[in-house]
Each structure stands twice: as structure tokens, then as C-alpha cells.
Backbone as CSV, one residue per row, in Angstrom:
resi,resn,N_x,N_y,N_z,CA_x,CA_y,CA_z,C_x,C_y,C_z
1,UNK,41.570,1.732,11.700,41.291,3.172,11.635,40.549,3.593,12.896
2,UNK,41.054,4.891,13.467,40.237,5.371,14.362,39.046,5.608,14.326
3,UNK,38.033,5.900,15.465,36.799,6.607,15.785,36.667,7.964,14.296
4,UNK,37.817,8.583,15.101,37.709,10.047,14.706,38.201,10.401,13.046
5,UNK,38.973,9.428,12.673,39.803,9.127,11.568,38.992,8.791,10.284
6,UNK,37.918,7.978,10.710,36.858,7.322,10.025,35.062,8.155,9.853
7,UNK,35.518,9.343,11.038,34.623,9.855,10.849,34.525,11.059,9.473
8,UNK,33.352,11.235,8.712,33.215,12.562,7.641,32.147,13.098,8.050
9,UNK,31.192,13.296,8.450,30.782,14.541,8.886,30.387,14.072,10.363
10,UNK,31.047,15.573,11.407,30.917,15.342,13.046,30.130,16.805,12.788
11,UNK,29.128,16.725,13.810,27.811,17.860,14.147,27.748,18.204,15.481
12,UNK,28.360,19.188,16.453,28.267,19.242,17.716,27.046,20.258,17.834
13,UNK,25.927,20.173,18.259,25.205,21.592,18.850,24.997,22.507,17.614
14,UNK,24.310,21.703,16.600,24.356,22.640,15.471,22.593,23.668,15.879
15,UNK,22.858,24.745,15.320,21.799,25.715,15.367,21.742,26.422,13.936
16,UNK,20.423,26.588,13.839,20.397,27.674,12.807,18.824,28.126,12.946
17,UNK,18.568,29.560,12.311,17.085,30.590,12.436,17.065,31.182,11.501
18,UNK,16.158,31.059,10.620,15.348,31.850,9.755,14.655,33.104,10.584
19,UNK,14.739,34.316,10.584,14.730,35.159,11.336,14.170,34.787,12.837
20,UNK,13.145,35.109,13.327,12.991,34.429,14.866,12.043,32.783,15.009
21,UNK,12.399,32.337,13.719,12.193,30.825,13.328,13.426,29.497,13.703
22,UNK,13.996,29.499,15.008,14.572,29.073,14.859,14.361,26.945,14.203
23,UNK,15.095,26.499,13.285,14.500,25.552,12.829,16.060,24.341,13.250
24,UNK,17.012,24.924,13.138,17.804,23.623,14.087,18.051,23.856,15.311
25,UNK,17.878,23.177,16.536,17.940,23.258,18.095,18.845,22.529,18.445
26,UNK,20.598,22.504,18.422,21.100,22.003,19.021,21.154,20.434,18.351
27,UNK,21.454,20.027,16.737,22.014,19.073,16.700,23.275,18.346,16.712
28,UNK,23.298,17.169,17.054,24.417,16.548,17.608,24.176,15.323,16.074
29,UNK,25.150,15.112,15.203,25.081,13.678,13.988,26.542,13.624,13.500
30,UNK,26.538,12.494,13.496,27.496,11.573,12.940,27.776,10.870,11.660
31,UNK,28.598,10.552,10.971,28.705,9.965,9.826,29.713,9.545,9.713
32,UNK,29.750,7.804,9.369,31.746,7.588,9.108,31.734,7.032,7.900
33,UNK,32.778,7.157,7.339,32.868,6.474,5.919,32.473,5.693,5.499
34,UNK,31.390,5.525,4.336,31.396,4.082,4.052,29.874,3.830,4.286
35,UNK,29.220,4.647,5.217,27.783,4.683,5.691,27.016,5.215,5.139
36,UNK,25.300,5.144,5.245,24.600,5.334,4.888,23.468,5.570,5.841
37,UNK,24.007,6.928,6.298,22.504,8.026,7.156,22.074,7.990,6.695
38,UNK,20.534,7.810,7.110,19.358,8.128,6.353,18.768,8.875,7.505
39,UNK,17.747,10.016,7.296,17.067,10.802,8.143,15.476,10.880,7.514
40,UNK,14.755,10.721,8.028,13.231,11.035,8.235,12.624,11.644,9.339
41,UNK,11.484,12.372,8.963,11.266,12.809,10.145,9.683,13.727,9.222
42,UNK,8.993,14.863,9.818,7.983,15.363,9.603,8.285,16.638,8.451
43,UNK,7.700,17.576,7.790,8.126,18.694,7.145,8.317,19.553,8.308
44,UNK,8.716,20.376,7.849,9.663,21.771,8.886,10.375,21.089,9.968
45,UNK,10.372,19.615,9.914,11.676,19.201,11.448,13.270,19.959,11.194
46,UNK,13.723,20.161,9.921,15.091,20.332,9.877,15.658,19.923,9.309
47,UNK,15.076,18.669,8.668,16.047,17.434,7.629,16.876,18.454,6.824
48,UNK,15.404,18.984,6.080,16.769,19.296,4.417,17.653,20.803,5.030
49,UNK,17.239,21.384,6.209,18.095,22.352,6.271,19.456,22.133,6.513
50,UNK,19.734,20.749,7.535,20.802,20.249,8.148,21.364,19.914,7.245
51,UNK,20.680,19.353,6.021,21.595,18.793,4.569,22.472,19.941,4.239
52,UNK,21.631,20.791,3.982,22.374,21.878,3.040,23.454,22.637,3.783
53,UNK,23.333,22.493,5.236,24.493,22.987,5.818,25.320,21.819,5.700
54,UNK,25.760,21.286,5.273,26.627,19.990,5.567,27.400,20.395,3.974
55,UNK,26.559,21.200,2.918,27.179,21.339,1.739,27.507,22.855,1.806
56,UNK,26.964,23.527,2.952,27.549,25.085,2.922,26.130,25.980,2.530
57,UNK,25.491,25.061,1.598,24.426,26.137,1.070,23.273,26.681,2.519
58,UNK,23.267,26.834,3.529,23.254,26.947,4.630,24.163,27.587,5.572
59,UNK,24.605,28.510,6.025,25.449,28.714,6.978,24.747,28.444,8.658
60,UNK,25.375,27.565,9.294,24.634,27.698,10.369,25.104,28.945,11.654
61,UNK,24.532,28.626,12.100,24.409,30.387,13.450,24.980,29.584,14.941
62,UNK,25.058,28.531,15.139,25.963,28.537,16.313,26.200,26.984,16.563
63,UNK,27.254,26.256,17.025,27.799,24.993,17.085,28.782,24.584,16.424
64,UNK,29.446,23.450,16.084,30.163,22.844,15.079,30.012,21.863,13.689
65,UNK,30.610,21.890,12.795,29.861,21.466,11.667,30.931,21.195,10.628
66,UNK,31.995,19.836,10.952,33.034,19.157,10.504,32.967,18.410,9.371
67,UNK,32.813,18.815,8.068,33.046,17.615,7.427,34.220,17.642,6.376
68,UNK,34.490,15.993,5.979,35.477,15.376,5.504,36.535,16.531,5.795
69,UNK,36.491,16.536,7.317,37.668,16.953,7.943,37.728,18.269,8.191
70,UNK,36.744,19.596,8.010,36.794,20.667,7.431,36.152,21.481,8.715
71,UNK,35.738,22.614,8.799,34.467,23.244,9.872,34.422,23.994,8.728
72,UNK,32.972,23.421,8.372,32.384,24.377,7.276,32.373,25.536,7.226
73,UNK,32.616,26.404,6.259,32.832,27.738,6.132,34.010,28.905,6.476
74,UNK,35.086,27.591,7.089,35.919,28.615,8.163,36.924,27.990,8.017
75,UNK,38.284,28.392,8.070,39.693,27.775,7.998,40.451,28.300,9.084
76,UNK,41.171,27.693,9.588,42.620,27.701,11.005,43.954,27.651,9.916
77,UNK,44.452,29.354,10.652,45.208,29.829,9.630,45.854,30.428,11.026
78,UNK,47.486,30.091,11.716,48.088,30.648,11.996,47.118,30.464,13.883
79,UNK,46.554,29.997,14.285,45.672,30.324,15.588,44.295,30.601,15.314
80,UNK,44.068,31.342,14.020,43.046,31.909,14.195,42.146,31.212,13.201
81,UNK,40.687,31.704,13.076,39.734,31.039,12.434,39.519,32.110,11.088
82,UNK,39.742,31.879,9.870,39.435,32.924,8.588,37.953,32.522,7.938
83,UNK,37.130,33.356,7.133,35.796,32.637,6.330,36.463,32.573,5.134
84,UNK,35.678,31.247,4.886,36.153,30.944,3.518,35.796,31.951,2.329
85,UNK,36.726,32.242,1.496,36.086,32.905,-0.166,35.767,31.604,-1.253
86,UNK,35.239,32.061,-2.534,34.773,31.148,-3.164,35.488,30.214,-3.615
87,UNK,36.710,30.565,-3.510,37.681,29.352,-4.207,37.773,27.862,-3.140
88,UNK,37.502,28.865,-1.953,37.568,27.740,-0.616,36.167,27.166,-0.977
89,UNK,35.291,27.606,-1.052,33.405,26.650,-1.410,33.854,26.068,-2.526
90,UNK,34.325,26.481,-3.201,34.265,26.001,-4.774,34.875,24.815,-5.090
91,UNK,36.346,24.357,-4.033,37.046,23.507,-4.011,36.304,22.557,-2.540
92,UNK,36.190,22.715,-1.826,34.806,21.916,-0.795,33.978,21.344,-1.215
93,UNK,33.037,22.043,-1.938,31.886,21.541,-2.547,31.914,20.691,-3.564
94,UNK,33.522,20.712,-3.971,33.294,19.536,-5.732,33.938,18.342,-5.231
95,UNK,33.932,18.651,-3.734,34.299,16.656,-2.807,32.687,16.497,-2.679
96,UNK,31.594,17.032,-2.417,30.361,16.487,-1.878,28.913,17.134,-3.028
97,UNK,28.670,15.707,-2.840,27.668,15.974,-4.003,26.339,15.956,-3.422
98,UNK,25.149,16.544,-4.178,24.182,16.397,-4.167,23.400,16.324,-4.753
99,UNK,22.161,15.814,-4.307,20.783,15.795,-5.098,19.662,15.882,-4.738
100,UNK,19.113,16.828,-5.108,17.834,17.559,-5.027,16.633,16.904,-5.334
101,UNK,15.831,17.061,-4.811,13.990,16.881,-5.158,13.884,17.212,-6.699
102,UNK,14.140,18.304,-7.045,14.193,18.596,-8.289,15.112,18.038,-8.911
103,UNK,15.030,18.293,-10.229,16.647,17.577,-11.121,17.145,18.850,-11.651
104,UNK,16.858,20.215,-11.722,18.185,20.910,-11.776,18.996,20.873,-13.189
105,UNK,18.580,20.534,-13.905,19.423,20.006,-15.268,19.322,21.095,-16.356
106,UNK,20.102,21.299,-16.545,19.904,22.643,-18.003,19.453,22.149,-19.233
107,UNK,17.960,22.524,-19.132,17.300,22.201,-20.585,17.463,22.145,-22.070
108,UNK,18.617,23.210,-22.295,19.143,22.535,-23.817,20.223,21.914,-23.802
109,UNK,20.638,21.379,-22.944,21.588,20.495,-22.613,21.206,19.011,-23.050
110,UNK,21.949,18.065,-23.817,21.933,16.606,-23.609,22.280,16.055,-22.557
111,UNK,21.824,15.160,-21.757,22.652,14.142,-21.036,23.528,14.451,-20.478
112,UNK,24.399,13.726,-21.667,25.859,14.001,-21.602,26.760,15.065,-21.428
113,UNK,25.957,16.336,-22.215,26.360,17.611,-21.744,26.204,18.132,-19.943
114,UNK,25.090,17.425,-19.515,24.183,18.477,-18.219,25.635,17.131,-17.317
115,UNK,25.948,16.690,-17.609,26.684,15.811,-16.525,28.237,16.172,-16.756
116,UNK,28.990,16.580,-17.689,30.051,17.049,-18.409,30.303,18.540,-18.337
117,UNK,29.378,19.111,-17.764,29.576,21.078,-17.480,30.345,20.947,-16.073
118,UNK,29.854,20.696,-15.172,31.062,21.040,-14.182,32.206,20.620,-14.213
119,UNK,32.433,19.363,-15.204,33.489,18.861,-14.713,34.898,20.415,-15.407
120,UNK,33.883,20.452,-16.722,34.590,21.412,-17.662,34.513,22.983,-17.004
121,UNK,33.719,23.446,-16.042,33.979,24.726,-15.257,34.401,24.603,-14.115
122,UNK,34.348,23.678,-13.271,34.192,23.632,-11.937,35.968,22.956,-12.054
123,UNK,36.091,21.208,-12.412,37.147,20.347,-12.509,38.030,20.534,-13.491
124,UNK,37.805,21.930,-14.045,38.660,22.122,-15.290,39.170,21.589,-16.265
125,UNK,37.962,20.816,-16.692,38.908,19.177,-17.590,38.407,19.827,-18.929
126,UNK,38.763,19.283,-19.917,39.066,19.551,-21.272,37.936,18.400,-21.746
127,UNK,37.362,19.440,-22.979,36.025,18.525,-23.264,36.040,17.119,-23.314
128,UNK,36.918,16.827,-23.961,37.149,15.460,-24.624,36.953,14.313,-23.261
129,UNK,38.000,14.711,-22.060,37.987,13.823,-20.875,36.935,14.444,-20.195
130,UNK,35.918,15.390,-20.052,35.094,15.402,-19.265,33.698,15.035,-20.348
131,UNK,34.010,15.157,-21.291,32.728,13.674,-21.899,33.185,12.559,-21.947
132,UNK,33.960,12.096,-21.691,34.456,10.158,-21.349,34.289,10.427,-20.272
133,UNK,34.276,10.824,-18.919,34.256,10.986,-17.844,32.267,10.192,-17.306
134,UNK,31.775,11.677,-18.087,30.464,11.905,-18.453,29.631,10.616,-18.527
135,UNK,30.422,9.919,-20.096,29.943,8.998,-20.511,29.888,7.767,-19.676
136,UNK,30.862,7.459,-18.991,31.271,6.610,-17.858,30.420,6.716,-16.382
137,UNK,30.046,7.660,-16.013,28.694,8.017,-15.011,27.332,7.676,-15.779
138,UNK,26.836,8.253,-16.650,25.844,7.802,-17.366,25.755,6.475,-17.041
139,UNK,26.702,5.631,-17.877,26.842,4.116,-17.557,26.745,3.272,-16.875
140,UNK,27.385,4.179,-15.525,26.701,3.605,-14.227,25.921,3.421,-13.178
141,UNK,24.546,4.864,-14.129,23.331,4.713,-13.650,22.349,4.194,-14.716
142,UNK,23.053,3.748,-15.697,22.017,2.940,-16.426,21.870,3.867,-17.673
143,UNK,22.537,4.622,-17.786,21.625,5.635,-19.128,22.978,5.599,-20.306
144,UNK,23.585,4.668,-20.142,24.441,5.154,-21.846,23.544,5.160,-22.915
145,UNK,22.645,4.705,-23.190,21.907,4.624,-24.226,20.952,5.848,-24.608
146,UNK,20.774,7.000,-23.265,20.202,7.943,-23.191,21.003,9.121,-23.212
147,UNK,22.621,8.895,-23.329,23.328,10.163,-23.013,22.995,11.576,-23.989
148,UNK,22.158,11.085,-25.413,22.042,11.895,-26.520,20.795,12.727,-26.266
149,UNK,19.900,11.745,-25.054,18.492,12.714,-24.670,18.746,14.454,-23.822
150,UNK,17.903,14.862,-24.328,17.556,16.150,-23.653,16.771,16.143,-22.458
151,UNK,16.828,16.790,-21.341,15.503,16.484,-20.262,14.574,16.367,-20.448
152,UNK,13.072,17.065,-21.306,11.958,16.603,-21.947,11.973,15.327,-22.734
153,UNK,13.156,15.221,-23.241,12.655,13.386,-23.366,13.035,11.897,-22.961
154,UNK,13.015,13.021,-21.256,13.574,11.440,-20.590,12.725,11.738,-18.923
155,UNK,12.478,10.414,-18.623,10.941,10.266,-17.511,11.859,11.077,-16.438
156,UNK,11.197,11.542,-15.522,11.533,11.728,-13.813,12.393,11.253,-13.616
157,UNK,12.593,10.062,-13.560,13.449,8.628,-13.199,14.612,9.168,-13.550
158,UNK,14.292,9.172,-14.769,15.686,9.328,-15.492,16.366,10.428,-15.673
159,UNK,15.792,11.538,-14.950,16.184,12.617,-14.976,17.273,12.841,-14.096
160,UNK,16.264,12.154,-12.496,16.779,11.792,-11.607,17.867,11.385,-11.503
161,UNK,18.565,10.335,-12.380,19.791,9.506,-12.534,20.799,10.492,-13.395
162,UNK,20.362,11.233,-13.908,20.954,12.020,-14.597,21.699,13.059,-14.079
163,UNK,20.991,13.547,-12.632,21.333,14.184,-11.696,22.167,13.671,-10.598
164,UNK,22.372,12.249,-10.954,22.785,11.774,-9.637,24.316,11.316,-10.522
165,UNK,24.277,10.593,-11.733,25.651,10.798,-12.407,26.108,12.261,-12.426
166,UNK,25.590,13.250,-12.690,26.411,14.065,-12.656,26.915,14.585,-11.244
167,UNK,26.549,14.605,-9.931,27.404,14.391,-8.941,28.483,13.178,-8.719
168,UNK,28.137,12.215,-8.660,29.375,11.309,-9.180,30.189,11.991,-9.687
169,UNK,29.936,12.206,-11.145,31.250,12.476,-12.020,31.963,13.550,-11.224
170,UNK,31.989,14.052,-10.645,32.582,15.129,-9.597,33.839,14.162,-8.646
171,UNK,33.523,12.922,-8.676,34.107,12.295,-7.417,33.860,12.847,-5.898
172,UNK,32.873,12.561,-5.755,32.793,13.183,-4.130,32.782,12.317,-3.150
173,UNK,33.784,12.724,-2.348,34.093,11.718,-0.816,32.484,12.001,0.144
174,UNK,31.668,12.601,-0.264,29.883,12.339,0.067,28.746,12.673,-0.462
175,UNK,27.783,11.790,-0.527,26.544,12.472,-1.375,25.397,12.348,-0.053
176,UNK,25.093,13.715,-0.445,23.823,14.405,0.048,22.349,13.936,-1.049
177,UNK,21.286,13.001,-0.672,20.270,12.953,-1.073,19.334,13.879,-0.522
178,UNK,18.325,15.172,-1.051,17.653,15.731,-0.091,15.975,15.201,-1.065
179,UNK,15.514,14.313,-0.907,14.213,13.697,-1.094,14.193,13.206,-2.198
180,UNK,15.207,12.647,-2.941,15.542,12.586,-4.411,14.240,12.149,-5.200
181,UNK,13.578,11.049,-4.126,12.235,10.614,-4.932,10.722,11.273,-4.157
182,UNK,10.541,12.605,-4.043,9.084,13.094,-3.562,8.403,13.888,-4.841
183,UNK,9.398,13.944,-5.798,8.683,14.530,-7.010,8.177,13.581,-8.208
184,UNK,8.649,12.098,-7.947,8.507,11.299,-8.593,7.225,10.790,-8.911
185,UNK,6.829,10.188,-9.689,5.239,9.420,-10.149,5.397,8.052,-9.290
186,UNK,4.696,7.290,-8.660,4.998,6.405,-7.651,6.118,5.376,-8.188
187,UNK,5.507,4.959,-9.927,5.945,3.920,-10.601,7.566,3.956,-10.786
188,UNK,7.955,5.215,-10.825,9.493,5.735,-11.289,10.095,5.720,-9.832
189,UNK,10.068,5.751,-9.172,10.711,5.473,-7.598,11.765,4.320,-7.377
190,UNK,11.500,3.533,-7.579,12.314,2.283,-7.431,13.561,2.392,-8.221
191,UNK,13.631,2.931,-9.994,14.767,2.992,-10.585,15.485,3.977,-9.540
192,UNK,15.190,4.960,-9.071,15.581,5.612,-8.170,16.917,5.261,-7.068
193,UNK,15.788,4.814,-6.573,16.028,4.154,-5.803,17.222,2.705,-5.266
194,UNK,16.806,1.793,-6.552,18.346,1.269,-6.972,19.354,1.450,-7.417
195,UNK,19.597,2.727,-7.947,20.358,3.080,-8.400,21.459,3.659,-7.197
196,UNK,20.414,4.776,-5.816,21.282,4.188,-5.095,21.383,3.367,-4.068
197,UNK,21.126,2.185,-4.061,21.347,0.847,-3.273,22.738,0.829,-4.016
198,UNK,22.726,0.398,-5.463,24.179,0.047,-6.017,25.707,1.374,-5.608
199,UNK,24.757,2.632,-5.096,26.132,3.304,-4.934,26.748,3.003,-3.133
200,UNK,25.598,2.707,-2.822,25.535,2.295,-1.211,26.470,0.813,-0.949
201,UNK,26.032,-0.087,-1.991,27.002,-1.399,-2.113,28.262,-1.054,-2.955
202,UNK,28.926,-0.201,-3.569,30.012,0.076,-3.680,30.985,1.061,-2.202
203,UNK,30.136,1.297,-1.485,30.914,1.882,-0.086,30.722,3.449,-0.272
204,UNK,29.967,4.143,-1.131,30.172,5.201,-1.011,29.279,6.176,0.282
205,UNK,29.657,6.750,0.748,29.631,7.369,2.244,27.881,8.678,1.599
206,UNK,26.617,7.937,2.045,25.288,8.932,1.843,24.627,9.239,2.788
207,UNK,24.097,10.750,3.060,23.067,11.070,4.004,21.860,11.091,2.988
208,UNK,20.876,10.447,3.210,19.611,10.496,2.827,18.498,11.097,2.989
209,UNK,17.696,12.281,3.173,16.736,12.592,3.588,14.918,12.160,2.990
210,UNK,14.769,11.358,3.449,13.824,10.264,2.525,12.475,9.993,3.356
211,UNK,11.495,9.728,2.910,9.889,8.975,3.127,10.081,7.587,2.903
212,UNK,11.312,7.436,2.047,11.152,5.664,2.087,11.562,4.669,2.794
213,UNK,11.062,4.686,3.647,11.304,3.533,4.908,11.912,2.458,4.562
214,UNK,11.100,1.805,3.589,11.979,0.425,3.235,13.253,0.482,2.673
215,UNK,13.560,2.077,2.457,15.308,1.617,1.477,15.828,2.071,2.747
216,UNK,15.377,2.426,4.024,16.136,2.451,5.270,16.624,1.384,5.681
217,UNK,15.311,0.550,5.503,15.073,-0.753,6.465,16.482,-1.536,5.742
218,UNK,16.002,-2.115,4.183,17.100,-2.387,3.303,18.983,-2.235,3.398
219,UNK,19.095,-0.852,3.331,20.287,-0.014,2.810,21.309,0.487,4.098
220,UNK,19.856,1.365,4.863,20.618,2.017,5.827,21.329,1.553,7.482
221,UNK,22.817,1.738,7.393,23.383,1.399,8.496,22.828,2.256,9.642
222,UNK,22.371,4.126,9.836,21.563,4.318,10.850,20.135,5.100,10.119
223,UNK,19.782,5.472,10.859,18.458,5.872,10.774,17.987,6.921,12.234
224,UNK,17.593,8.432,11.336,17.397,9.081,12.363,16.469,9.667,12.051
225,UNK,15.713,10.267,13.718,14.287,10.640,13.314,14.266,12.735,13.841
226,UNK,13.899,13.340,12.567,14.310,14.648,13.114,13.013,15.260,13.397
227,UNK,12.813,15.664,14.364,11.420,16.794,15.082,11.670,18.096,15.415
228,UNK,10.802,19.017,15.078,11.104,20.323,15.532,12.640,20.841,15.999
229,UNK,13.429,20.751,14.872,14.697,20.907,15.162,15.937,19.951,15.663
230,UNK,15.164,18.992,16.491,16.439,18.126,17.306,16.232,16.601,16.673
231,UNK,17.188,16.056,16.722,17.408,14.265,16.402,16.435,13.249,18.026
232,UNK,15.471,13.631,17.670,14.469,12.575,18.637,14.899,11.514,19.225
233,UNK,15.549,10.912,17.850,16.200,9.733,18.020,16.714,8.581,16.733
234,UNK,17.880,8.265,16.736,18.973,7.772,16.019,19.648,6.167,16.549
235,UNK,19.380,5.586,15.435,19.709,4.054,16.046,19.993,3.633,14.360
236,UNK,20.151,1.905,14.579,20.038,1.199,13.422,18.691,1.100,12.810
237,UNK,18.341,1.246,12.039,17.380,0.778,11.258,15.928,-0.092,11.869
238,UNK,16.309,-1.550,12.100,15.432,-2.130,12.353,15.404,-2.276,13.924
239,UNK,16.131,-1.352,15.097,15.944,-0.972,16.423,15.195,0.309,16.129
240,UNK,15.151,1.422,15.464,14.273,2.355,15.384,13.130,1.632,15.153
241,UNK,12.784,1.364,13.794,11.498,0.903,13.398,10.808,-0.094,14.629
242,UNK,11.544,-0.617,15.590,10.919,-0.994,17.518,10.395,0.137,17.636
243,UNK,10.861,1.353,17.817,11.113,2.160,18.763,9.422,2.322,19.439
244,UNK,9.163,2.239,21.065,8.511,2.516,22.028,7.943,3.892,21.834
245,UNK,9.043,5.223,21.138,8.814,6.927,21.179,7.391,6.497,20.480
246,UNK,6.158,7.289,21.217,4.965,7.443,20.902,5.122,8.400,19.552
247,UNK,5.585,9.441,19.370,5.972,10.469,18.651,6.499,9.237,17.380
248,UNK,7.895,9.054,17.457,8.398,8.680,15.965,7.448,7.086,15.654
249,UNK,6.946,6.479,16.836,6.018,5.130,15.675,4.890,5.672,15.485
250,UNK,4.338,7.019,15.921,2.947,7.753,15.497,3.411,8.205,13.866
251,UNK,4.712,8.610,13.334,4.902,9.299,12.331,5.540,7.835,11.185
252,UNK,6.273,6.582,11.668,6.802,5.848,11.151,5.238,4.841,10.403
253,UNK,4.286,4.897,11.302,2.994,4.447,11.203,2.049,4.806,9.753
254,UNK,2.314,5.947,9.974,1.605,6.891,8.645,2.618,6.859,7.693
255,UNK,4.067,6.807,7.449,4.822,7.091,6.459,4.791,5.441,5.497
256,UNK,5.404,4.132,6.500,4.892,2.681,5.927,3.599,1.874,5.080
């Protein structure tokens, strides 16, 4: 497979501004199938904004912004460039999943239900196969035994996983982590956390935006460090964690 063939999300000169805030400066990131970006960096560098443009919830303001083959927001129709309507987000977005700091989960919902609604609005499946579907994600973050719980009676952790099967069950050719574990109690981190190591050792293609160094060190094929807008600097894992930049081992220092 090619360079370009293998690549899912290409980032040329991405920009974006919160009114005269501008908070991305010109990033340049990469991602090929199968990998596992991870990004760290300081609050207000850009991490989670760059995420959310990568899922649309973001529009960015000037550069390029390719994924699983696409330029976000915009279609080549005839020469020209059209904006997408919702059917175009709607069908985009149920290839790439995400997960939030928060868990997002609809409170009178079971389990099984909060992981089984999109498939039934979004994937149009019919109850029956989008609760076997359901049930089958559950399973493979560990919670069949919990699919009957409601969110109040299931830890962080598990909320967490709850949130992260239900992107799965979507099938998405990428998952977006945006801090999955900063809301967590220290102790609940790790289920977290392995849960996705195991989606990382099945090949599935994750950008990470994370404090946890060691599931970099561990997991991640690169590792990038974001500052005031721009990628500082991007390497493997345990060549960053070298890195000489006074700046990223001043911040890698305090985060370990």
C-alpha cells in the first residue's frame, strides 16, 4: 500500500480563531491506518480543538483537512468545491467516533439502550439487531454483565466504556479520544485505559489527546507535542520522551 493510500487523516496548514483568538497556527499531522497518534501538550495549545475538527464539530478557517479520504466539510462535484448538508455530516461522522472527557450518556437510558440509539437513528437498524449489535460492544469492553445498568449505577470507568462501546458499535474507520480519562478518580483510569490498549492491539486507527504519558510510551506509534497552536514537535514515542526542546521536557517533566 501506498504513502498516500494508507494515509486517514492528512492536515496541511490547518488554522482556526475564536474571534481574534487565533488557537490553531498552521498545523501540518498525519495519521495512517492502523496507528495510534497520541497528542499532549499544555491547556489552550489546540489539542482538543484540532480533534474536533477532524470530526467536523469544528470548522476550520484556512488550510486542508483530509480525512478517511474526505476534505472535511466540502465535496468536488463537477470542478468545483460544494459544503456539505447534514446528510453529508451525518453519513461522515458515523465512520469516526468519539470520546469525550465527559460520558455524554442519556440518563434514563440502560447500557444497552445509550449504546443501541444511534445505531437505531443514525444506522437505521431495527431494534432487535441494534441491541445484538449493542450487546456485542458492551462485551468487548467488559460490561455484558452491566448492559441492564443505568449511568448512576455504574463508576466513571464504566461509564467511560460505555461511551467508548457505543462509538464502536458505529463501526468507525477512526476514533477520536479527547481526554477520555481527566474526569476520572485516579483509581478508575487504568480500566480506561486498557480497554483502549486492546482496541489499539486489534489495529484500530486512534488520535488520542491525553496526560498519560505512559499509555504513549506503551501504545503509541507517534507522539506529538502541541503549543500555542503549532505541533512543536512529533516523533515516536520514546525519541520524544529524549527530546533536548527545553519547552516540551519542561512540560513532559511535570506531566510524568
Amino acid at each position: 500500500m501506498s504513502e498516500s493510500n494508507s494515509l486517514l487523516v492528512q492536515a496541511k496548514g490547518v488554522r482556526k480563531s475564536f474571534g481574534t483568538h487565533e488557537v490553531l497556527k498552521g498545523i501540518d499531522f498525519q495519521v495512517h491506518k492502523g496507528e495510534v497518534s497520541v497528542i499532549v501538550g499544555p491547556s489552550g495549545s489546540g489539542k482538543s480543538t484540532f480533534l474536533r475538527a477532524m470530526n467536523g464539530l469544528e470548522l476550520i478557517d484556512a488550510g486542508s483537512l483530509i480525512v478517511d479520504g474526505e476534505q472535511v466539510g466540502y465535496s468536488l462535484s463537477d470542478g468545483r468545491y460544494r459544503e456539505w448538508g447534514d446528510g453529508d455530516w451525518a453519513k461522515f461522522r458515523s465512520r469516526i467516533g468519539m470520546v469525550f472527557q465527559r460520558f455524554n450518556l442519556y440518563a434514563h437510558f440502560d447500557a444497552l439502550e445509550n449504546v443501541a440509539a444511534s445505531l437505531i437513528h443514525v444506522k437505521k437498524l431495527s431494534k432487535a439487531k441494534a441491541r445484538e449489535r449493542a450487546r456485542e460492544q458492551l462485551d468487548r469492553v467488559g460490561l455484558a454483565d452491566h448492559s441492564h445498568k443505568r449511568p448512576h449505577q455504574l463508576s466513571g470507568g464504566q461509564q467511560q466504556r460505555v461511551a467508548i462501546a457505543r462509538a464502536l458499535a458505529m463501526d468507525p474507520d477512526l476514533m477520536l479520544f479527547d481526554e477520555p480519562t481527566s474526569a476520572l478518580d485516579p483509581e478508575l483510569v487504568d480500566e480506561v485505559l486498557e480497554t483502549m490498549k486492546a482496541l489499539a492491539e486489534g489495529g484500530m486507527t486512534m488520535v488520542v489527546v491525553t496526560h498519560e504519558v505512559g499509555f504513549a510510551r506503551e501504545v503509541g506509534d507517534s507522539l506529538a507535542f502541541f503549543d500555542e497552536g503549532i505541533v512543536m514537535e512529533k516523533d515516536e514515542p520514546e525519541l520524544l520522551l529524549k527530546t533536548e526542546n527545553p519547552r516540551v521536557r519542561s512540560f513532559l517533566d511535570r506531566v510524568r
